[in-house]
Wavefront OBJ file of the C-alpha trace (Angstrom):
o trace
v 0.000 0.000 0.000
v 1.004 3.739 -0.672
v 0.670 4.750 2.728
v 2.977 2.015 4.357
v 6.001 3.086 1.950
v 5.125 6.912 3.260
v 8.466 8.051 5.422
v 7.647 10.316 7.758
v 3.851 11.181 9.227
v 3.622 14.507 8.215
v 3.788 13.504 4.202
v 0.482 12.248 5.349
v -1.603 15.760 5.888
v -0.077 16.760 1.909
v -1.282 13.655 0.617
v -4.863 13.962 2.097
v -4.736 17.647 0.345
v -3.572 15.770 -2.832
v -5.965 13.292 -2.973
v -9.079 16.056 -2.086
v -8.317 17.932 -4.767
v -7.915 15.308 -7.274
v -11.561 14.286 -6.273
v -13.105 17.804 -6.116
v -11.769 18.125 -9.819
v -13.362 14.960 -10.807
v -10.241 12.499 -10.953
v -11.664 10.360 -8.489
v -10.625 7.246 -10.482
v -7.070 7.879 -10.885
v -7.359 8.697 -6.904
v -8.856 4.971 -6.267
v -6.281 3.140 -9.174
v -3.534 4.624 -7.310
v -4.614 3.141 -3.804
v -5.049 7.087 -1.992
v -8.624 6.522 -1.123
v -8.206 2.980 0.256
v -5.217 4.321 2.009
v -6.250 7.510 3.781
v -9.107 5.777 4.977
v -7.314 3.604 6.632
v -5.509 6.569 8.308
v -8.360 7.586 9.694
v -9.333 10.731 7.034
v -12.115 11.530 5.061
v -11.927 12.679 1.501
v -14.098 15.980 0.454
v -15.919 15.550 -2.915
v -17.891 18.734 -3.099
v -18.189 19.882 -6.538
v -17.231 17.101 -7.843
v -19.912 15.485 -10.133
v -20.039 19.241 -11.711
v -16.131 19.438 -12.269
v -16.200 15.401 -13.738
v -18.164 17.083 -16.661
v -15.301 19.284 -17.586
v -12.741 17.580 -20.024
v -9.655 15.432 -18.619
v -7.438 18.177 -19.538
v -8.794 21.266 -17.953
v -9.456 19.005 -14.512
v -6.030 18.299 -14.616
v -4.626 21.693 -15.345
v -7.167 23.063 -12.194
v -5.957 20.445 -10.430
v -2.301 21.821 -10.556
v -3.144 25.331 -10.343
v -4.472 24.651 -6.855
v -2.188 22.484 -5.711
v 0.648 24.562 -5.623
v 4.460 25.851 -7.327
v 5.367 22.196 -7.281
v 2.250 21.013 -9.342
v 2.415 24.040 -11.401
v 5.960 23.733 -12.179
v 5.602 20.013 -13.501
v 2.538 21.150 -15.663
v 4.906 23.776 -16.953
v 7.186 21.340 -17.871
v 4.672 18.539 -19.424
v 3.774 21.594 -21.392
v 6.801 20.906 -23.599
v 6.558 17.157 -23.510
v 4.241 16.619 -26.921
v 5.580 13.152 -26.999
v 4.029 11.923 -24.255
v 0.108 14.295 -24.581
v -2.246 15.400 -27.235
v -2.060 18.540 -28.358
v -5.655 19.159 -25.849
v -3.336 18.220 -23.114
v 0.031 20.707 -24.193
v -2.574 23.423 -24.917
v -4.133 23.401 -21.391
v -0.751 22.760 -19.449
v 0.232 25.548 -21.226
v -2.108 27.644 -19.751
v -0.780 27.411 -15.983
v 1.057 29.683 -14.597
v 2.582 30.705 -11.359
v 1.093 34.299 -10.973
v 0.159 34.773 -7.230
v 0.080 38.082 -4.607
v 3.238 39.393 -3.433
v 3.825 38.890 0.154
v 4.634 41.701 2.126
v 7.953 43.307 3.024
v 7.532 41.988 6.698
v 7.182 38.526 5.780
v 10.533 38.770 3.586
v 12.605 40.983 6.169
v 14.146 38.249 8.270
v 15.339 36.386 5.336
v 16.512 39.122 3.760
v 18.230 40.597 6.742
v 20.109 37.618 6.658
v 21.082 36.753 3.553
v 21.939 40.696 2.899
v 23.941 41.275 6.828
v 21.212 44.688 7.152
v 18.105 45.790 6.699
v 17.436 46.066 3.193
v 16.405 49.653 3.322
v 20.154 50.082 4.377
v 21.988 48.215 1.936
v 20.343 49.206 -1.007
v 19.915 53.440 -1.891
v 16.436 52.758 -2.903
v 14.641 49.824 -1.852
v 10.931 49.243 -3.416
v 8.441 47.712 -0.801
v 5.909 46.501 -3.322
v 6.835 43.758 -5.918
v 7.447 44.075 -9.584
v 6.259 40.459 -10.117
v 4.942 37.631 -7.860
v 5.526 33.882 -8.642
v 5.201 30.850 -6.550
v 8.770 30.795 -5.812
v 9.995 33.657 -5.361
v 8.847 37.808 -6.192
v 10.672 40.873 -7.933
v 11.490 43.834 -6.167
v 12.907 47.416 -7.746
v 15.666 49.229 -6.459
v 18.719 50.910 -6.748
v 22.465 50.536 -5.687
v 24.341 53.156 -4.060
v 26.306 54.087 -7.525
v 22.974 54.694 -8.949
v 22.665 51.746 -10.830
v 18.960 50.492 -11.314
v 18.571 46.756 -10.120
v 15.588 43.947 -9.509
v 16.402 41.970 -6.361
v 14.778 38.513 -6.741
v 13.978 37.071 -3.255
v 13.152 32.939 -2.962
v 9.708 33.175 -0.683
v 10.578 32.209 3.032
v 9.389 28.574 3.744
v 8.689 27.313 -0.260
v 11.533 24.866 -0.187
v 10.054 22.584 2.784
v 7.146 22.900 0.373
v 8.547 21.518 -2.054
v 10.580 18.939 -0.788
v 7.587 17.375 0.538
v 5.755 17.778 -2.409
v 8.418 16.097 -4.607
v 8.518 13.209 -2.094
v 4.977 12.317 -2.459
v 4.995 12.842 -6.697
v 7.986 10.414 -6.001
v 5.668 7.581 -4.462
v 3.105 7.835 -6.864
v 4.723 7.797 -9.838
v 6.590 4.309 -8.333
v 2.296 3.529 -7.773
v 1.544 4.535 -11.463
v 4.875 2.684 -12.655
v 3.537 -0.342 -10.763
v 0.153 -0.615 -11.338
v -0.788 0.872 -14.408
v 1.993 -1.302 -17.436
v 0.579 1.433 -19.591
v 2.448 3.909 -18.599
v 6.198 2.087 -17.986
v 6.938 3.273 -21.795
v 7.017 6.601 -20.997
v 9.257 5.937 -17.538
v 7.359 8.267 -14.902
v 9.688 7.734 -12.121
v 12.610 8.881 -14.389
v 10.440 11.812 -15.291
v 9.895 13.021 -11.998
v 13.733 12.679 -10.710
v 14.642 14.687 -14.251
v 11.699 17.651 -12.945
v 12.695 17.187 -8.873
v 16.669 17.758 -10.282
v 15.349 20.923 -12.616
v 12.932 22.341 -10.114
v 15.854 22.222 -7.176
v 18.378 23.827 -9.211
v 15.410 26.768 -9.951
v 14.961 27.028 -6.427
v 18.991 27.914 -6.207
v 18.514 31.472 -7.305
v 22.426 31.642 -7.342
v 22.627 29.103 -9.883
v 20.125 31.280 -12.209
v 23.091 33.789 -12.483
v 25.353 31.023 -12.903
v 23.516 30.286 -16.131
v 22.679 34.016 -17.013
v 26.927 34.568 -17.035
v 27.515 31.170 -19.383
v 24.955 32.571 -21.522
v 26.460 36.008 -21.857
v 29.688 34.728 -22.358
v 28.720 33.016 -25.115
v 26.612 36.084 -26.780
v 30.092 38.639 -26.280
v 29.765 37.780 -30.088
v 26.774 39.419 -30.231
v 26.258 42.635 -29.366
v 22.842 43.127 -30.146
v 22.096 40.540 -27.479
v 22.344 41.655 -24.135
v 21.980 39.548 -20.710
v 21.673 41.054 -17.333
v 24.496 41.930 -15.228
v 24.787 39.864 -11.883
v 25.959 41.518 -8.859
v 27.482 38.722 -6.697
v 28.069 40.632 -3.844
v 24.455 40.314 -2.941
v 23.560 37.355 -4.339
v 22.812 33.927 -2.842
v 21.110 30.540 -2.877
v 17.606 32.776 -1.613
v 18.538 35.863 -3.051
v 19.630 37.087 -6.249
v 20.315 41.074 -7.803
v 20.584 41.948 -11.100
v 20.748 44.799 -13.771
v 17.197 46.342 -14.698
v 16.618 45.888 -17.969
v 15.441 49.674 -19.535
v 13.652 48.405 -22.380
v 9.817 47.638 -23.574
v 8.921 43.997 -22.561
v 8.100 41.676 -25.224
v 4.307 40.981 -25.018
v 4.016 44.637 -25.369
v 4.017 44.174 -29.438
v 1.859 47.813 -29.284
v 4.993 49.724 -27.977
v 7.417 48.443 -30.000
v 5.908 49.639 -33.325
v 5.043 53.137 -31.452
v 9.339 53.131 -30.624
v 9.780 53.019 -34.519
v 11.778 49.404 -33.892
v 12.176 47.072 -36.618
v 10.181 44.126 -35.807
v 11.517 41.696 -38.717
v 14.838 42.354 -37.741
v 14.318 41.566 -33.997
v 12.705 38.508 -35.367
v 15.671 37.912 -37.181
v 18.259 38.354 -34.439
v 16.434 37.074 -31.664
v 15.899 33.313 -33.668
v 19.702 33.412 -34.686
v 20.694 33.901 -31.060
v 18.818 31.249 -30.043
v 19.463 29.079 -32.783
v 23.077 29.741 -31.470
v 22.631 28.716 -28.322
v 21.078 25.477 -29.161
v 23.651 24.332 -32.131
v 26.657 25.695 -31.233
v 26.921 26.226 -27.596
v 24.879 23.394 -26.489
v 23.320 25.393 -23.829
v 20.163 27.500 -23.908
v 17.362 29.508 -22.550
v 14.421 26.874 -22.396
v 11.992 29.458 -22.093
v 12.403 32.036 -24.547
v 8.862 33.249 -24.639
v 7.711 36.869 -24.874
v 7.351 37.229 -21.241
v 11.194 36.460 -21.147
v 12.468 39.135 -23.437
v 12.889 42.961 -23.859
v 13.617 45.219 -27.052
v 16.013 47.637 -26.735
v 16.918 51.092 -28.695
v 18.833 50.281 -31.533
v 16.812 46.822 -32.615
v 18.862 45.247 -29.811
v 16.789 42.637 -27.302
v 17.423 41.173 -23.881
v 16.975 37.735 -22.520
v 15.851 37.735 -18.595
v 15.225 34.421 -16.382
v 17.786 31.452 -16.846
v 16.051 29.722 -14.692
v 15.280 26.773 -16.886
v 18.016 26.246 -18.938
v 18.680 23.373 -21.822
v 22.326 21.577 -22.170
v 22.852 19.310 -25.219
v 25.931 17.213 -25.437
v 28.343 17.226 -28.660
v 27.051 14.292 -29.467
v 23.326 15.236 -28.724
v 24.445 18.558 -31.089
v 25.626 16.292 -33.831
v 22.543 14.621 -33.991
v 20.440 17.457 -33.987
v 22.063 18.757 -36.659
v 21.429 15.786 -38.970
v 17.669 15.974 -37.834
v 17.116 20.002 -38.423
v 19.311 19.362 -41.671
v 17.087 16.287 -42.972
v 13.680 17.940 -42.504
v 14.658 21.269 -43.969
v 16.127 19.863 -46.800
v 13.686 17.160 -47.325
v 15.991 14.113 -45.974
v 13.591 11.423 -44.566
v 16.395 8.607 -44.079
v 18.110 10.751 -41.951
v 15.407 12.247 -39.700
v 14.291 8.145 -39.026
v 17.902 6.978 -38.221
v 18.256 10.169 -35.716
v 15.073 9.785 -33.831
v 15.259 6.178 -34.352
v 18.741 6.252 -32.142
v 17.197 9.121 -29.735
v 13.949 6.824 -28.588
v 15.920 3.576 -28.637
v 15.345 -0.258 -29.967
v 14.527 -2.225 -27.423
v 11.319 -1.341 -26.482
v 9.385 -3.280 -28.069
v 8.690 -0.647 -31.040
v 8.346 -2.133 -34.736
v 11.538 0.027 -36.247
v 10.173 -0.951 -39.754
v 6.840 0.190 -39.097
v 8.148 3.502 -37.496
v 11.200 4.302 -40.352
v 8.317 4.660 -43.079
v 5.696 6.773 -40.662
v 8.510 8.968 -40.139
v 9.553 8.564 -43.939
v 6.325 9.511 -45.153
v 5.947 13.079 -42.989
v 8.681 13.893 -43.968
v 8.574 13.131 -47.670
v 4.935 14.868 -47.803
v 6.848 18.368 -47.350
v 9.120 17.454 -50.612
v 8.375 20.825 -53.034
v 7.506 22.782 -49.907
v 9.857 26.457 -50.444
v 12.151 27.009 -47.897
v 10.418 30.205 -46.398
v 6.880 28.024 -46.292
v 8.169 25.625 -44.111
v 7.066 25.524 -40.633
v 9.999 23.759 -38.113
v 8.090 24.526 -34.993
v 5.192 22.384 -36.403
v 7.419 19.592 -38.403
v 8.797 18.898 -34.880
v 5.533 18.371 -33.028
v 4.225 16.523 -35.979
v 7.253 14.055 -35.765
v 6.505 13.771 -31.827
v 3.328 12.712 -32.415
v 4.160 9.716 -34.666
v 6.632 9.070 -31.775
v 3.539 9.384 -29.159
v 1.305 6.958 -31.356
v 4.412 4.464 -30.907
v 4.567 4.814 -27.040
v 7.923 6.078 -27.377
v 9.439 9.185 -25.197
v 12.040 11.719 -25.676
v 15.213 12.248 -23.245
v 14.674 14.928 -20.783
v 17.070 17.422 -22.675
v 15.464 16.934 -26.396
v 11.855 17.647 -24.667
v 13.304 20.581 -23.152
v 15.071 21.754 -27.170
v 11.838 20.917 -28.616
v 9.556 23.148 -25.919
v 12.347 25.620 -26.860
v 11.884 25.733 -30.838
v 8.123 26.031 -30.262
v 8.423 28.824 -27.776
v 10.979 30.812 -30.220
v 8.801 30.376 -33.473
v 6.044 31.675 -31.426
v 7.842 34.547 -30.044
v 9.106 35.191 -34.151
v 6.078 34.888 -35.474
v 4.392 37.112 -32.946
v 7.021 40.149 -33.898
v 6.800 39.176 -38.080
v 4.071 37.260 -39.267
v 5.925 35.869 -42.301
v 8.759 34.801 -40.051
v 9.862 31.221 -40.659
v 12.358 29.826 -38.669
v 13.967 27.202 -41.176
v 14.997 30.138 -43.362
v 16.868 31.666 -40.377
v 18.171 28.307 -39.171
v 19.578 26.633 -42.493
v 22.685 29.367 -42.803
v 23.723 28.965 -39.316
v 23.303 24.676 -39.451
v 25.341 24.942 -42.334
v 28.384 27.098 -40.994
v 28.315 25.176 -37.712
v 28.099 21.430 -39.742
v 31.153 22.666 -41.887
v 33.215 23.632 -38.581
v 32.601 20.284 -37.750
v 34.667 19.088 -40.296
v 37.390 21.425 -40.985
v 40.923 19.934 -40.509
v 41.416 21.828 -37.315
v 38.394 20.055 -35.818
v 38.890 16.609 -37.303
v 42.548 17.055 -36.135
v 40.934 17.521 -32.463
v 38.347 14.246 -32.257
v 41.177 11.855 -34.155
v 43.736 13.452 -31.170
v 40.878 12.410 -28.466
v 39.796 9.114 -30.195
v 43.654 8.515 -29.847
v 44.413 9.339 -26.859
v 41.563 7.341 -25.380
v 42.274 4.514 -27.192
v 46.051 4.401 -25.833
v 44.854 5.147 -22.523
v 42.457 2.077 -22.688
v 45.260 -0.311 -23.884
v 47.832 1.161 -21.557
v 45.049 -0.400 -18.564
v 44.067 -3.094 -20.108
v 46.915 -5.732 -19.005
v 45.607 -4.647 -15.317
v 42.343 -5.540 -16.389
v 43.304 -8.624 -17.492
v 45.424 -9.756 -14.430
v 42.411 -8.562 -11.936
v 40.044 -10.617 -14.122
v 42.227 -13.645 -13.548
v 42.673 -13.328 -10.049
v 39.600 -12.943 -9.517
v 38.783 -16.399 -11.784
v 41.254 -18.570 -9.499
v 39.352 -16.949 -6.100
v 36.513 -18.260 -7.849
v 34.724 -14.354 -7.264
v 33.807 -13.928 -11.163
v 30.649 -13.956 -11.766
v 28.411 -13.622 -14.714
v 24.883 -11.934 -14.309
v 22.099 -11.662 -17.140
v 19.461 -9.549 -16.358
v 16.264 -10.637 -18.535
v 13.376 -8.051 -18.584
v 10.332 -8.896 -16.596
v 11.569 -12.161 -15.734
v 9.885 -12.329 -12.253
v 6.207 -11.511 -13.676
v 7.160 -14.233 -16.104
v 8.144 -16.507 -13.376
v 4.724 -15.318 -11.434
v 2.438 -16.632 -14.307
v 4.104 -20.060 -14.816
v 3.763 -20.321 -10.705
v 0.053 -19.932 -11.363
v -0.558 -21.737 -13.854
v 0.899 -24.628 -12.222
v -1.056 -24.116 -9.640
v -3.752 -24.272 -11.418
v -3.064 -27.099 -13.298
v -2.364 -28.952 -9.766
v -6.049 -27.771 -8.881
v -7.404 -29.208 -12.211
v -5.801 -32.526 -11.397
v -6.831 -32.922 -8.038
v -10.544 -32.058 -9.388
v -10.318 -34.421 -12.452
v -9.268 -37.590 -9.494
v -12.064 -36.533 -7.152
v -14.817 -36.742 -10.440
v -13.208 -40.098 -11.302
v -12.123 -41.992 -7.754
v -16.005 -40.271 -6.975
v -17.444 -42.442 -9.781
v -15.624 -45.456 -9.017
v -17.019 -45.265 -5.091
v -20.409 -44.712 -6.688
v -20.652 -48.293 -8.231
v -19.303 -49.743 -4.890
v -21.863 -51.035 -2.609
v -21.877 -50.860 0.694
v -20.761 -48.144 3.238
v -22.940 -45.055 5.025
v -25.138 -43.388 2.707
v -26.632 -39.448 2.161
v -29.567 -38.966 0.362
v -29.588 -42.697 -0.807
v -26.178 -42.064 -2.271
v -22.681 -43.327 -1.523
v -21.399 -40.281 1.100
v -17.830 -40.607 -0.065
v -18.508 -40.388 -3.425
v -21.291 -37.645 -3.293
v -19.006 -35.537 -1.049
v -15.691 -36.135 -3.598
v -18.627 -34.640 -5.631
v -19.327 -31.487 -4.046
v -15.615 -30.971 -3.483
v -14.768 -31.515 -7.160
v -17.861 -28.730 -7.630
v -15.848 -26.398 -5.563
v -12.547 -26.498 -7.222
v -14.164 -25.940 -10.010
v -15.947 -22.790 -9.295
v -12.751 -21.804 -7.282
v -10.626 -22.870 -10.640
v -12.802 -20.689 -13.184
v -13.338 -17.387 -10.686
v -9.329 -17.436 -10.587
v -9.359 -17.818 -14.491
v -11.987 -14.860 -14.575
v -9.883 -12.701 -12.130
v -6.450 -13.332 -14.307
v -8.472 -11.744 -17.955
v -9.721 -8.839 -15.858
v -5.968 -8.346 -14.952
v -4.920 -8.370 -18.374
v -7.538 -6.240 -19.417
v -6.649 -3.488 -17.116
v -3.243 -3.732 -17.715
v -3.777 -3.378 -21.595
v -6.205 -0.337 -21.040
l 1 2 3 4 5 6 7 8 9 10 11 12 13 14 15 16 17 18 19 20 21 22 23 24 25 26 27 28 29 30 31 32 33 34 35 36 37 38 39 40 41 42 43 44 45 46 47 48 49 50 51 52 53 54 55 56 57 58 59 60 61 62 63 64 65 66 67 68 69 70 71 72 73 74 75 76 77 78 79 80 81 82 83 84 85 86 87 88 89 90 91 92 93 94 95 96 97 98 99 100 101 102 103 104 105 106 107 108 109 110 111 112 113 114 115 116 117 118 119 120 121 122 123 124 125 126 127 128 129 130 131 132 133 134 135 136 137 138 139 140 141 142 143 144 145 146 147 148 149 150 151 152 153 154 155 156 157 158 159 160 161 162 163 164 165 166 167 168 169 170 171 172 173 174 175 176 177 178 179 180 181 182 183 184 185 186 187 188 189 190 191 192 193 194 195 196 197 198 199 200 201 202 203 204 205 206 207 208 209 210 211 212 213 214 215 216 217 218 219 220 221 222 223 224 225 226 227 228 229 230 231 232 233 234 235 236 237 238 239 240 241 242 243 244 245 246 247 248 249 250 251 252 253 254 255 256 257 258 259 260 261 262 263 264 265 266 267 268 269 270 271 272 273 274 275 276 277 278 279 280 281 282 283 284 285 286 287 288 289 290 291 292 293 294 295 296 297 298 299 300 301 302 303 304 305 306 307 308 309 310 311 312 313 314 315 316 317 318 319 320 321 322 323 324 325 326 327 328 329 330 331 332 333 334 335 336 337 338 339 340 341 342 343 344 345 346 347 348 349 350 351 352 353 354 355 356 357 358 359 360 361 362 363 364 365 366 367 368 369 370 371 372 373 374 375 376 377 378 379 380 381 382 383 384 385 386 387 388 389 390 391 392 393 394 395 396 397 398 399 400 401 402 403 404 405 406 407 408 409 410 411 412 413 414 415 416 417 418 419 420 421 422 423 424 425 426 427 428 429 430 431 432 433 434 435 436 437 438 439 440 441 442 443 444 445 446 447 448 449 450 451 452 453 454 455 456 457 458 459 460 461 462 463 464 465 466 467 468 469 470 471 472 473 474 475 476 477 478 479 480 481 482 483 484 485 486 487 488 489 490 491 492 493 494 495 496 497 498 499 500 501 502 503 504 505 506 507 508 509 510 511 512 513 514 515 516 517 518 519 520 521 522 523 524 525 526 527 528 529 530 531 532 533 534 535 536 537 538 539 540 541 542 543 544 545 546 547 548 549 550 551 552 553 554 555 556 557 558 559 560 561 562 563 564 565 566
């Protein structure tokens, strides 16, 4: 049962909240499947279903995404981040987790002055020249405040909220539990790995919480972007910045939803179209580490056509390998390459899953092939990606973490591009800059690089391998090697054939009763019951049992199965 695996008692109160909720918004039956009824029941508390036949009417979707909202930054968060996983949900379930967000009040000053007082060493009226009591912004981890250092210099001073991280910890402990429950119970969803999904968001939402570790990313980023001077990040001042507090530059500029004041400004909005996507794009292809979020919300325009990027937060990191690969996939569906797009996504997603790679090559063939003709500036990456995600949905296959987060990425920036220029199209600014980076890959400088690595790891391997070979046979004459194969779902395996023996022991036994029953029925002789042979009528009646016993097991087994398939 859930609740026996629950650690500590007070995980108990969160999970009664949890389970309410779910029920007021008309999930009852994913409440029940997952054992939290049965089990709070037995702890003694009652769950509150008012509303509930009124919410059930609503559609999966929006009781989930109400669900969230009320539940909390945790819940929020991971609806934030399912938002971007169109593998794994319909397009009715990405559109409605993509309406949550984190808005709430500001707390007041006096609930943050004890932390802050800390974390700055004085009040923060005396630290700072100016020192705005009210909020700029209000999230469920942490609020914005305005002020101003004592050189003049115009700052935001991000404060974590006092208490959210017990919140969340707990929180992240009980999403733990029951996606082990869901893992368990429901085979439908082991595909799609929940408990790996949840340690990937618990990781993600811990390093968010570390408001240091924003500015970490913020400094990598602008690094990278010196190239670029139209681009400009934040500054961080680290003298006042922590793991609860951060303080960085105010960015002067008109924020990006407001689409109104930018034409009023007289700024070009193709060309900050233009340079925002190629910044991007350059942080995904040739860095290999990028702002995950670079919706309008996230960005300023500056005099000058220049734009800022605000809140690393949630950042993406793709491996040289991982950027390799990508590159062959943006490369194949922009220029109308279907082998390649299969073989990427084919290595990305894995073989042994069960999948029919046959089946899936010539899904994935066909998109693509169906955009053959289609000019350049008509084609629509953001949407050839979720299209291909899709196929991979229908196949029960899921993404890694980081090519989730790159997709949720593309989407967000061809929204943002096509919000500033309507004929924007992202493939036309991408293809130049895949190019250049693809042939830097292979200039003799580079090649001369990975054959240096490839040799020196090779020579390094031989160098140990003669002490590799001596501990293997040492360990062969102790008699300590051992060889383990691991064979998937070999205990349920070994579970059915114990059953089914079982049964067929049970089947046995029955068949001897009906026949040595038989046999004492043309035997004279010997007590009767109801002017029949008593040992044979009760061999009988115990045959008549097993039976019924025999086919209500049988029954129970196909219900199983049936479950497990839905």
């Amino acid at each position: 049962m859930l609740l026996e695996t629950l650690s500590a008692a007070r995980d108990i109160g969160r999970l009664q909240e949890i389970a309410s909720v779910a029920m007021r918004h008309g999930l009852g039956d994913a409440v029940r499947r997952l054992g939290l009824a049965d089990a709070l029941a037995k702890a003694g508390h009652a769950l509150h279903r008012e509303h509930a036949d009124e919410l059930a009417r609503l559609p999966p979707p929006v009781q989930v995404r109400r669900a969230l909202e009320e539940l909390g930054p945790t819940f929020v968060k991971l609806g934030q981040i399912l938002a971007g996983r169109a593998d794994l949900f319909g397009p009715e379930w990405i559109s409605e987790f993509g309406r949550l967000h984190s808005r709430v009040p500001g707390l007041p000053l006096e609930a943050l002055r004890a932390q802050l007082r800390e974390d700055l060493g004085a009040e923060p009226e005396t630290v700072f020249a100016r020192f705005d009591p009210e909020p700029l912004a209000a999230a469920s981890i942490a609020q914005v405040h305005s002020a101003a250092l004592a050189d003049g210099s115009e700052v935001v001073v991000k404060i974590r909220r006092p208490g959210i991280t017990e919140t969340v910890e707990a929180d992240l402990r009980l999403i733990e539990r029951l996606a082990a429950v869901a893992e368990t119970d429901w085979p439908a969803l082991r595909p799609y790995r929940p408990r790996q999904l949840v340690r990937e968001f618990g990781r993600s939402l811990k390093l968010e919480m570390d408001l240091a570790h924003e500015c970490r990313n913020a400094e990598r980023i602008a690094a990278n972007m010196a190239a670029l001077p139209e681009v400009v990040i934040p500054r961080v001042h680290w003298a006042y910045t922590g793991m609860r507090i951060n303080v960085q530059e105010r960015i002067a500029g008109v924020p990006g939803e407001d689409l109104e004041r930018v034409r009023r400004e007289g700024l070009d909005l193709k060309l900050l179209a233009k340079r925002g996507a190629h910044a991007v794009m350059k942080q995904i292809v040739q860095d290999g580490f990028f702002h995950a979020d670079p919706h309008p919300g996230n960005v300023f325009y500056l005099p000058g056509n220049r734009l800022a990027f605000i809140d690393f937060g949630m950042v993406g990191r793709l491996s040289p390998r991982r950027r390799e690969e990508l590159l062959r996939l943006l490369l194949g569906l922009v220029e109308k390459r279907p082998a390649d797009v299969a073989d990427v996504l084919i290595d990305w997603t894995g073989h042994g899953h069960g999948v029919q790679v046959a089946t899936l090559e010539d899904e994935i063939e066909a998109f693509v092939d169906q955009h053959h003709g289609t000019p350049l500036a008509q084609l629509n990456l953001a949407q050839m990606l979720v299209e291909v995600t899709n196929v991979l949905r229908e196949h029960k296959l899921a993404l890694p973490a980081d090519l989730a987060l790159l997709i949720k990425a593309f989407i967000s920036l061809d929204g943002m591009g096509r919000g500033l220029d309507p004929d924007f199209h992202m493939a036309a600014e991408a293809l130049p800059l895949l190019r250049h980076v693809l042939r830097q890959r292979y200039t003799p400088k580079a090649l001369g690089q990975r054959g240096w690595q490839a040799l020196t790891g090779t020579l390094g391997t031989l160098g140990q391998l003669p002490a590799d070979v001596a501990q293997l046979l040492r360990r062969a004459r102790q008699g300590r090697v051992q060889v383990g194969i691991d064979i998937a779902h070999l205990k349920r395996t070994g579970d059915q054939i114990d059953r089914a023996a079982s049964r067929v022991s049970i089947a046995l036994v029955i068949a001897a009763l009906i026949i040595g029953s038989s046999i004492v029925m043309t035997v004279g002789g010997g007590p009767q019951l109801f002017g029949l042979p008593a040992f044979g009528l009760l061999g009988y009646l115990g045959a008549a049992a097993g039976g019924l016993w025999l086919l209500r097991a049988i029954r129970r087994s196909a219900q199983h199965r049936d479950d497990d398939e839905d």
